[in-house]
C-alpha positions as CSV (number, residue, x, y, z in Angstrom):
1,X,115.3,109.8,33.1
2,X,112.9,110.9,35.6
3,X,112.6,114.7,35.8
4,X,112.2,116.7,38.6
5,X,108.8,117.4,40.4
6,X,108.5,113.5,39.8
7,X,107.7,111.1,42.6
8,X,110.2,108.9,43.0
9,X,108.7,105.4,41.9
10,X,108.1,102.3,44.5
11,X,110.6,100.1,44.1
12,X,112.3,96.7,45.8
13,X,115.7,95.0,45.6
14,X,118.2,92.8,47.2
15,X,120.6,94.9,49.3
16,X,124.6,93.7,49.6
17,X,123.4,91.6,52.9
18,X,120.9,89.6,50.9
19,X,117.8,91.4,52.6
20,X,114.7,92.9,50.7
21,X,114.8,96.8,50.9
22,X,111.8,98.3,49.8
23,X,111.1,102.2,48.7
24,X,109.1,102.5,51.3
25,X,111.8,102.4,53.9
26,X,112.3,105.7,52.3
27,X,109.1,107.2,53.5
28,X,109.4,110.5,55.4
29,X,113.1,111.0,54.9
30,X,115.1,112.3,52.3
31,X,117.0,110.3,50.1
32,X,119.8,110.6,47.9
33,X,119.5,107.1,45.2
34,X,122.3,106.5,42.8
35,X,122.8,104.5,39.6
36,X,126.3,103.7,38.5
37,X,127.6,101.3,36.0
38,X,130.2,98.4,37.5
39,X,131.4,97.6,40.7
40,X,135.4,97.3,41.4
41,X,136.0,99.9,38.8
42,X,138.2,103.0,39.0
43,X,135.2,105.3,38.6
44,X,132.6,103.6,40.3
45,X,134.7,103.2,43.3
46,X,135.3,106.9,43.3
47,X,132.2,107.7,43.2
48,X,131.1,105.1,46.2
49,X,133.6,106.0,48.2
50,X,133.1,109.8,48.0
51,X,129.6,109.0,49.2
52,X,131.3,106.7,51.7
53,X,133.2,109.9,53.1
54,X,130.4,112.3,52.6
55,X,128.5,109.5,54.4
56,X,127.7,111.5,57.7
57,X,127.0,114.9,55.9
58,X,124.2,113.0,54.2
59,X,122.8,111.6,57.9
60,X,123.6,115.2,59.0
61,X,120.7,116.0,56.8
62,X,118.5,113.1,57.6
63,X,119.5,111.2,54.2
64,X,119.6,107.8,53.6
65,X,122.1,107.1,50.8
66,X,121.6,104.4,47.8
67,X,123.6,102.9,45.6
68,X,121.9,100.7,42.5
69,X,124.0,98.7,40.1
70,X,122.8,95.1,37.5
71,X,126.1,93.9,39.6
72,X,124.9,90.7,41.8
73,X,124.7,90.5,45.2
74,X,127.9,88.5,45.7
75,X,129.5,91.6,43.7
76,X,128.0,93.7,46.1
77,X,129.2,92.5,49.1
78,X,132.4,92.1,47.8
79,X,132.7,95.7,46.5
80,X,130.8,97.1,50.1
81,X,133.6,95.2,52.2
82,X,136.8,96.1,50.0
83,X,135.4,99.6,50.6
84,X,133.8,99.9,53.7
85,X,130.5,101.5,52.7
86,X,127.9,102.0,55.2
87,X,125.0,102.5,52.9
88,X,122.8,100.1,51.2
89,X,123.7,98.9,47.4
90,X,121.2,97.3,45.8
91,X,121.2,94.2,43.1
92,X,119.3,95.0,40.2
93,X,120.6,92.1,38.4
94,X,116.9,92.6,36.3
95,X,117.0,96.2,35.9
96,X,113.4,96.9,37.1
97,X,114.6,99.6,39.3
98,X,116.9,101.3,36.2
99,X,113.5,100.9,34.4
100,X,111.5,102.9,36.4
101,X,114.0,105.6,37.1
102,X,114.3,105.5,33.1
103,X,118.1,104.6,33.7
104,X,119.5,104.6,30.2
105,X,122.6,103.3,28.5
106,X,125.9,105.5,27.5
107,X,128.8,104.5,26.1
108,X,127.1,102.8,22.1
109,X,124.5,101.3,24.8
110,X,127.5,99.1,26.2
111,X,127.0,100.2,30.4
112,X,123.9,101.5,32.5
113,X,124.3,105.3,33.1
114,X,125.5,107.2,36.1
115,X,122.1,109.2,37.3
116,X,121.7,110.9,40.5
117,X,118.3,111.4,42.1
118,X,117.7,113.3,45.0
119,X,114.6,113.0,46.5
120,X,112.9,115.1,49.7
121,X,110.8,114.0,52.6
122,X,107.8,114.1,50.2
123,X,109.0,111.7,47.8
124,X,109.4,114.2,45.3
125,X,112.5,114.0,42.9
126,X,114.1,117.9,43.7
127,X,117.4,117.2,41.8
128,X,118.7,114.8,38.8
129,X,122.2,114.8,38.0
130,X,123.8,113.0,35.2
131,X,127.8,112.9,34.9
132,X,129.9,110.5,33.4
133,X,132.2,111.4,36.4
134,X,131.2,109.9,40.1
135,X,132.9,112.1,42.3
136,X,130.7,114.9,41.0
137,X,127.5,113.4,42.0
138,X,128.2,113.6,45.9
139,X,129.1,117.4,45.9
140,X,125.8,117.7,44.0
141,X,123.6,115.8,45.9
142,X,124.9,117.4,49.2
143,X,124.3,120.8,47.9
144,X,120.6,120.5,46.4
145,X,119.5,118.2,50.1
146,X,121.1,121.3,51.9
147,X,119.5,124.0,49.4
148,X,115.8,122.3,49.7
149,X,116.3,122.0,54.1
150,X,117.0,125.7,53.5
151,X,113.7,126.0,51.7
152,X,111.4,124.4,54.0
């Protein structure tokens, strides 16, 4: 994984509406991007849908949530609609983007890893979290973006 004090690499994907989203859309605002494993299972959808209710503490702090799966697009929209998330998800049916996060593999290399990045204004990666757990990930990432707005 990435470590902190890293920039966050450039990246591009498909997002759940089929459009190109690239990194750079990023630029100037923070950003919270997460990796998770599956769509439409128990944990993943935990975890997507606490960012889905913590949704407007994260544009409180001038956040842009996003979540990265190798599910396809299709899955995507799918899994967005079932669950009425309002933040991008991107397709990474390749894995480029879990390459150059350095997403690895858990469970006897059998799924991607859930990984956390929170990234500031910068670009700079200020907080990696790692949890086999989703629902940890949002508490996290809300308290490192509201610890570094403190800072600065």
């Amino acid at each position: 994984m990435l470590k902190i004090g890293s920039s966050m690499p450039a990246f591009e994907g498909v997002d759940q509406h089929g459009n190109t989203f690239d990194s750079a859309q990023l630029k100037g605002q923070p950003a919270v991007v997460y990796f998770y494993p599956k769509d439409h299972t128990p944990g993943c959808t935990a975890e997507a849908c606490g960012f889905r209710d913590a949704y407007e503490d994260f544009t409180a702090l001038g956040a842009q949530v996003v979540g990265v799966s190798a599910d396809s697009v299709k899955s995507h929209q799918r899994f967005a609609q079932r669950h009425d998330l309002p933040f991008i998800l991107l397709a990474d049916t390749d894995k480029s983007i879990h390459k150059k996060f350095r997403v690895g593999k858990q469970f006897f290399g059998l799924l991607n890893k859930r990984l956390t990045y929170v990234i500031d204004a910068s670009g700079q990666i200020i907080q990696v979290y790692e949890n086999l757990l989703g629902t940890p990930h949002i508490k996290e990432a809300l308290r490192s973006l509201k610890k570094n707005k403190m800072a600065s």
